[in-house]
Legacy VTK file of the C-alpha trace (Angstrom):
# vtk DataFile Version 3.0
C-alpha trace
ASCII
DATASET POLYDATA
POINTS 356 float
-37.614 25.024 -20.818
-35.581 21.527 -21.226
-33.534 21.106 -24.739
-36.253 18.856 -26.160
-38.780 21.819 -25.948
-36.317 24.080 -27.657
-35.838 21.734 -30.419
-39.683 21.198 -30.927
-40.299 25.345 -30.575
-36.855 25.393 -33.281
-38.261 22.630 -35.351
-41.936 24.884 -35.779
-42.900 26.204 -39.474
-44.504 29.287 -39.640
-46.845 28.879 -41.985
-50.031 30.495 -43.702
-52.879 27.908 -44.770
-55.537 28.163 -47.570
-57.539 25.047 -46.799
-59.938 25.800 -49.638
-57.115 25.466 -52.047
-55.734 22.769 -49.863
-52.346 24.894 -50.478
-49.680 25.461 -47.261
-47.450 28.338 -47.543
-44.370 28.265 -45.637
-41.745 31.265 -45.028
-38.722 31.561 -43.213
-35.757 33.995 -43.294
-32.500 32.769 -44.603
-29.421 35.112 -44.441
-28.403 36.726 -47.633
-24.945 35.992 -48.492
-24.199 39.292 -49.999
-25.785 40.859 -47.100
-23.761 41.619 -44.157
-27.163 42.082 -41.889
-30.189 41.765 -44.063
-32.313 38.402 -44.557
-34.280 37.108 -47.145
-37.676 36.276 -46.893
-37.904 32.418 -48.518
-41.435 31.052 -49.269
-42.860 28.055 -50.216
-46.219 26.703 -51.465
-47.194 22.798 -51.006
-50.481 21.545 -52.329
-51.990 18.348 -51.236
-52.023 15.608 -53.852
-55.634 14.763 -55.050
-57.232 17.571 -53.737
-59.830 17.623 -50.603
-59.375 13.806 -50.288
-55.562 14.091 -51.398
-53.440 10.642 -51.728
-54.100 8.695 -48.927
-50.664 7.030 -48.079
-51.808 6.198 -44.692
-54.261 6.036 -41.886
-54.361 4.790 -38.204
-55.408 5.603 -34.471
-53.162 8.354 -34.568
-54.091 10.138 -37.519
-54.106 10.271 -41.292
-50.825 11.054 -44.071
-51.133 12.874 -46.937
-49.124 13.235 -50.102
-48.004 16.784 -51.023
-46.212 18.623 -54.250
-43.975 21.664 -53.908
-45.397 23.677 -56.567
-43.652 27.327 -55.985
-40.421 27.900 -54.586
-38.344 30.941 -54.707
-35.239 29.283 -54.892
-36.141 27.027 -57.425
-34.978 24.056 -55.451
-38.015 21.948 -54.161
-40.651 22.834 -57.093
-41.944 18.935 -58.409
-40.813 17.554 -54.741
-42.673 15.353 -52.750
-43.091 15.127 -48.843
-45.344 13.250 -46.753
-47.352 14.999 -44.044
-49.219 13.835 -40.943
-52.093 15.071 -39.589
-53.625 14.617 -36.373
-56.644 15.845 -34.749
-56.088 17.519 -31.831
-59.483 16.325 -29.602
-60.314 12.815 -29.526
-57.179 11.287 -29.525
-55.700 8.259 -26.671
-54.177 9.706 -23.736
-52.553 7.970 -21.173
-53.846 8.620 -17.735
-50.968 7.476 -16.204
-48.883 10.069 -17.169
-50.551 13.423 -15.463
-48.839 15.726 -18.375
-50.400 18.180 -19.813
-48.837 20.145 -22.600
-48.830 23.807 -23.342
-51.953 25.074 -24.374
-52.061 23.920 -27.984
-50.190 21.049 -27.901
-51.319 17.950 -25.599
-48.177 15.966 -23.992
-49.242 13.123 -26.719
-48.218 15.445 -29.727
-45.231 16.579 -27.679
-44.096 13.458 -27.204
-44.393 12.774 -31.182
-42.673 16.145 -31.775
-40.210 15.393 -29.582
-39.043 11.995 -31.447
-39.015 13.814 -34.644
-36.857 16.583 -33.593
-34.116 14.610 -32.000
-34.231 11.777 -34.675
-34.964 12.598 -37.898
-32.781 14.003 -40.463
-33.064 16.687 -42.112
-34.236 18.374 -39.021
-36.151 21.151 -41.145
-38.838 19.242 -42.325
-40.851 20.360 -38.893
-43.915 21.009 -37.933
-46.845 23.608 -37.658
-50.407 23.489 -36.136
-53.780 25.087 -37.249
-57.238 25.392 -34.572
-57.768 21.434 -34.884
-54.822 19.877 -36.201
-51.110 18.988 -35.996
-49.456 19.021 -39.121
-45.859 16.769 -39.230
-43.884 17.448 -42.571
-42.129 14.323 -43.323
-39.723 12.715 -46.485
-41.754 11.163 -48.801
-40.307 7.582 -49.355
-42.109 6.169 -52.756
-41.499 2.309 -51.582
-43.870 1.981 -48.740
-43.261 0.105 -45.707
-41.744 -3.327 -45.489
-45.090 -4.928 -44.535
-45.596 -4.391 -48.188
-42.935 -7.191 -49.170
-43.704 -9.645 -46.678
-44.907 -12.183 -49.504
-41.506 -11.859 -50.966
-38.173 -13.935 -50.406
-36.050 -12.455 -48.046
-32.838 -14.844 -47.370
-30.670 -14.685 -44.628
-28.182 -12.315 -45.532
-31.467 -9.933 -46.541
-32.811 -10.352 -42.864
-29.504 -9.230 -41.119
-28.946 -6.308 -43.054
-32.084 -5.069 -42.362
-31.721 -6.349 -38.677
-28.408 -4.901 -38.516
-30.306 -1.042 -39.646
-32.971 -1.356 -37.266
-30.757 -2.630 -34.489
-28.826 -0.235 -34.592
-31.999 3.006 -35.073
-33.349 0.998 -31.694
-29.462 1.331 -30.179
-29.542 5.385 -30.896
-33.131 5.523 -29.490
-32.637 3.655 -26.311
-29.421 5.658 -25.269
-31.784 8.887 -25.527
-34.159 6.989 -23.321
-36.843 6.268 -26.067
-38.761 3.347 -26.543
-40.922 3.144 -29.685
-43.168 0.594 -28.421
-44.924 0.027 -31.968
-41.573 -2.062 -33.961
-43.408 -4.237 -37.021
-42.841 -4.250 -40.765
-45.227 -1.413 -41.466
-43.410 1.077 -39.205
-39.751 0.090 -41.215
-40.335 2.414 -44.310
-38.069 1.316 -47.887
-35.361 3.598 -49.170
-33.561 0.928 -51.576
-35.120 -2.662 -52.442
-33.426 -5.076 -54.807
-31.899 -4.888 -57.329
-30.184 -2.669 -54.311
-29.345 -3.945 -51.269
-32.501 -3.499 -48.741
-32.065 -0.311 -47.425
-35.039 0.999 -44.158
-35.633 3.333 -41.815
-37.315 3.235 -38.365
-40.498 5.079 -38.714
-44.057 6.107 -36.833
-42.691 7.414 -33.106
-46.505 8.119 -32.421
-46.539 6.143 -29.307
-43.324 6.398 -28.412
-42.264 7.327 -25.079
-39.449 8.769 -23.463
-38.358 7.487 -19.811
-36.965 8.723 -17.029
-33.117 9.532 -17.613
-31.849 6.187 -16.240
-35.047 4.681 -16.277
-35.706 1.502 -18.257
-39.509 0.803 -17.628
-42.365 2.731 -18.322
-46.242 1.898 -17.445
-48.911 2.724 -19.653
-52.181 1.456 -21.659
-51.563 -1.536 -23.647
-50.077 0.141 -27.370
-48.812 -1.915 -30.328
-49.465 -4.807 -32.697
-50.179 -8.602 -31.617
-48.056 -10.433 -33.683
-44.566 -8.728 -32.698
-45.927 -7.774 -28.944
-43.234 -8.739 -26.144
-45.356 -11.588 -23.658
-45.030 -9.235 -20.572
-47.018 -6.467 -22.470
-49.740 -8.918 -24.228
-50.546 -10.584 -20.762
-50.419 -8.077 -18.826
-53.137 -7.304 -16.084
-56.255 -5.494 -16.843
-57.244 -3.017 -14.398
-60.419 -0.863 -14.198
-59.216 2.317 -15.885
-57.754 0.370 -18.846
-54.959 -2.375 -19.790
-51.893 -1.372 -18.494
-48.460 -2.885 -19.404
-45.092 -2.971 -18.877
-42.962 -1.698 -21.724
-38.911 -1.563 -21.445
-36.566 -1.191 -24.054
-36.582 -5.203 -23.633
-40.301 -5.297 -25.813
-38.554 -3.510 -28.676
-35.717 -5.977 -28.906
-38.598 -9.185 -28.409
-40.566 -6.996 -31.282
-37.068 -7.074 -33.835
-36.794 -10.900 -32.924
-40.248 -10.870 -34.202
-39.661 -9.231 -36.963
-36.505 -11.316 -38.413
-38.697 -14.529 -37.966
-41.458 -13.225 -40.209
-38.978 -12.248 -42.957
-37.329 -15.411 -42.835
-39.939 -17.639 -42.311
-42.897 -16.289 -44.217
-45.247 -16.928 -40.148
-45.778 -15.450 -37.255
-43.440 -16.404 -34.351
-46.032 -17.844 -32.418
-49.959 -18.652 -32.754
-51.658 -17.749 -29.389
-51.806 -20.698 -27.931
-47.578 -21.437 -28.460
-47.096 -17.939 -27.344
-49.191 -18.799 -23.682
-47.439 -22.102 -23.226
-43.874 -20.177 -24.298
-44.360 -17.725 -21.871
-45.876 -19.832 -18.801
-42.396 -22.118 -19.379
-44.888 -25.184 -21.076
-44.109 -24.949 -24.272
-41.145 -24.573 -27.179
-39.660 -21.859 -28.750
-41.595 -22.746 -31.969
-39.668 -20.493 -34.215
-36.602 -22.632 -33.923
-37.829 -25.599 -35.583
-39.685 -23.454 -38.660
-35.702 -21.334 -38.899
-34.301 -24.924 -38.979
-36.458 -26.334 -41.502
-35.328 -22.947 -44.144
-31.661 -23.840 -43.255
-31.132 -20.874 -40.846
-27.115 -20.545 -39.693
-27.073 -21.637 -35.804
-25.966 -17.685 -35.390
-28.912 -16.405 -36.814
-30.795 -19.009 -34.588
-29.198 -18.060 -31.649
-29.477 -14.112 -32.267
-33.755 -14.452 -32.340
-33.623 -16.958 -29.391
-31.610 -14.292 -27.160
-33.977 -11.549 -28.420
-36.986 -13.343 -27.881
-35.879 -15.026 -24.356
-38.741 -15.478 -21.960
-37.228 -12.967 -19.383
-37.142 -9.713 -20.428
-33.991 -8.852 -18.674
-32.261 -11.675 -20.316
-32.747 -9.875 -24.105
-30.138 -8.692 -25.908
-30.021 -5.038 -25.298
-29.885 -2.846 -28.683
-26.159 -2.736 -27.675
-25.206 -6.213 -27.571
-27.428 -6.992 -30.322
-25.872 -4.295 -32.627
-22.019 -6.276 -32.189
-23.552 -9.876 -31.976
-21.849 -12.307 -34.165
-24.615 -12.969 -36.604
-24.569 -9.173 -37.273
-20.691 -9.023 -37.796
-20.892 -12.207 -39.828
-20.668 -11.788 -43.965
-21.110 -8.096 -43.286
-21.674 -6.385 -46.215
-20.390 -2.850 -44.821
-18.458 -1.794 -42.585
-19.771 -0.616 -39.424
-21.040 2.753 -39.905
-20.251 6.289 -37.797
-22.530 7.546 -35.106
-23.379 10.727 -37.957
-24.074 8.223 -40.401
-26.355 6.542 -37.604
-28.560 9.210 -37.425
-29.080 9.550 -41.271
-29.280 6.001 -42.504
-31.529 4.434 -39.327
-33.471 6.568 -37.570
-35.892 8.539 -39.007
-39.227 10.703 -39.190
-42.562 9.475 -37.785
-44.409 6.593 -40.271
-45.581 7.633 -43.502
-47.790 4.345 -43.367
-49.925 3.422 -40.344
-51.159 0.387 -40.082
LINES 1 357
356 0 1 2 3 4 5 6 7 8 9 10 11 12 13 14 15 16 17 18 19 20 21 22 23 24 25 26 27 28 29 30 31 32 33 34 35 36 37 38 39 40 41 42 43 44 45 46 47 48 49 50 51 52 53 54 55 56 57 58 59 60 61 62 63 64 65 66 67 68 69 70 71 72 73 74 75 76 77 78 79 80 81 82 83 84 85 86 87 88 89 90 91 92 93 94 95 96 97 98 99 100 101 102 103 104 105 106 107 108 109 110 111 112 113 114 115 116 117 118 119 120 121 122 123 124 125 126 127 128 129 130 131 132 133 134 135 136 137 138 139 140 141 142 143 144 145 146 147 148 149 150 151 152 153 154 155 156 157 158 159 160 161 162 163 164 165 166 167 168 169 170 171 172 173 174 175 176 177 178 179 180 181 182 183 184 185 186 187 188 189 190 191 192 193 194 195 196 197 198 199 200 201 202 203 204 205 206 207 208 209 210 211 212 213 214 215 216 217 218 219 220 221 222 223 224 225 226 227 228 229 230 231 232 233 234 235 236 237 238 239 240 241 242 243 244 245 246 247 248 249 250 251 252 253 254 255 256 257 258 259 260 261 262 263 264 265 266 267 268 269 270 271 272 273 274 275 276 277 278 279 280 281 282 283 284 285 286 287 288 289 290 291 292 293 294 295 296 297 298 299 300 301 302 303 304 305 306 307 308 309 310 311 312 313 314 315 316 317 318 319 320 321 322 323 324 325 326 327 328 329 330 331 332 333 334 335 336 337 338 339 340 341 342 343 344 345 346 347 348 349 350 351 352 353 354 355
């Protein structure tokens, strides 16, 4: 067994469901401190917000998230606390043939892939997981300001746009040195912690289809996963083939996908309309994006830093790593550049509580 399944097998809840009472019942042993052997038994009981149908905060091809309320703890410390929790059938969901994994018996490699994210990335590891006959069950933090798709309409200025870029870029830095590519980078999958008055504060969410390469490995062939309008050009034209549409996805479609990203906050558009996008990437047409950054007075830097993420050859993208110390990043900086511990808490995080 590799150190990924130990954390998922650490990272399991054990758990005793009353799906009647749509209540969860969790219990663990904690040592006693006045106890030089014995443990305590700890229990807690969650019940789903808004009963059978609960509070929807989300819903996608990879499964639905529900709002729930701590409503009995023996400690006394989580009663009137929120969480977030995924749930995902266990038959009918994508797999990807090219793979050949199969998981254990109860969990398919696609979970285990999911489960693997959130135990190496999100913080506080405890939140875990647990599984019933049909389902997967992912216990996440509950963040009450949605996703950042929900602010799209809003102004976001320049120095708004790199401190966000600066969080994700660095999330996308930590995943990529673990060999992860997320595959699925767009406003809805950055979830809000702090919005203004605060400074914009996010955190990379929704590793559903992420995937993990080979150690060493930057490249990694499967169906065609992700959303249109921040989808790098090698993995929206890519061949079809009889079994399915397969693409090409390196770390390089994650840093095209933050380039993306920084456009439509600044900008208000899409990078490209279909058409640009075919003539960009057959070497025919402009970089569109610069003249609409231009026209909102866009610093050459911040130019420069979505031209070099969004070049035309993947292998000529910034990496996370470069990105992360690029000038526009370091310029007007806010805060100081932050620790790799502080990494892991501020940037990278649990999978989406919002699927869109």
């Amino acid at each position: 067994m590799g150190w990924d399944d130990e954390l998922i097998d650490d990272s399991e809840l054990c758990v005793r469901v009353e799906l009647k009472k749509h209540l969860v019942h969790h219990l663990s042993d904690i040592p006693d401190p006045d106890a030089e052997v014995s443990q305590l038994p700890i229990e807690e009981t969650w019940r789903r917000v808004g009963g059978s149908d609960g509070e929807l905060l989300g819903k996608g091809g990879f499964g639905r998230v529900h709002k729930e309320e701590c409503i009995h703890d023996v400690r006394g410390i989580k009663v009137g606390r929120y969480r977030a929790v995924k749930v995902m059938k266990k038959g009918g969901q994508q797999k990807d043939k090219t793979e050949g994994q199969k998981g254990d018996k109860n969990l398919k490699a696609y979970y285990r892939e999911e489960l693997k994210a959130l135990a190496k990335f999100s913080n506080p590891r405890s939140f875990g997981w647990y599984e019933s006959s049909n389902c997967i069950y992912i216990t996440m933090e509950y963040l009450e300001h949605g996703d950042l798709q929900q602010y799209l309409t809003e102004h976001f200025s320049e120095d708004d746009t790199r401190n966000i870029a600066s969080q994700v870029v660095k999330g996308l830095e930590f995943m990529h040195k673990y060999h992860f590519i997320h595959r699925d980078l767009k406003p809805a999958n950055l979830l809000v912690v702090d919005k203004p008055p605060r400074n914009w504060r996010v955190k990379i969410g929704d590793f559903g289809i992420s995937k993990r390469t080979a150690d060493g490995v930057d490249h990694y062939s499967t169906a065609r996963i992700g959303t249109q309008e921040y989808m790098a050009p090698e993995v929206y034209f890519a061949p079809r083939e009889r079994d399915g549409e397969k693409a090409s996805y390196t770390r390089a479609a994650d840093m095209w996908a933050l380039g993306a990203i920084c456009v439509r906050l600044m900008t208000r558009k899409p990078v490209f309309y279909i058409d640009d996008l075919v003539d960009y990437y057959k070497r025919e047409g402009p970089f569109t994006a610069d003249d609409a950054l231009s026209s909102r007075r866009i610093s050459e830097d911040g130019r420069a830093y979505v031209r070099e993420l969004m070049a035309r050859d993947p292998s000529l993208r910034l990496t996370a790593q470069q990105a992360a110390r690029h000038r526009w990043i370091f310029c007007s900086r806010r805060t100081a550049p932050a620790t790799t511990s502080q990494l892991q808490t501020l940037y990278v995080m649990l999978p989406c509580l919002l699927m869109k």
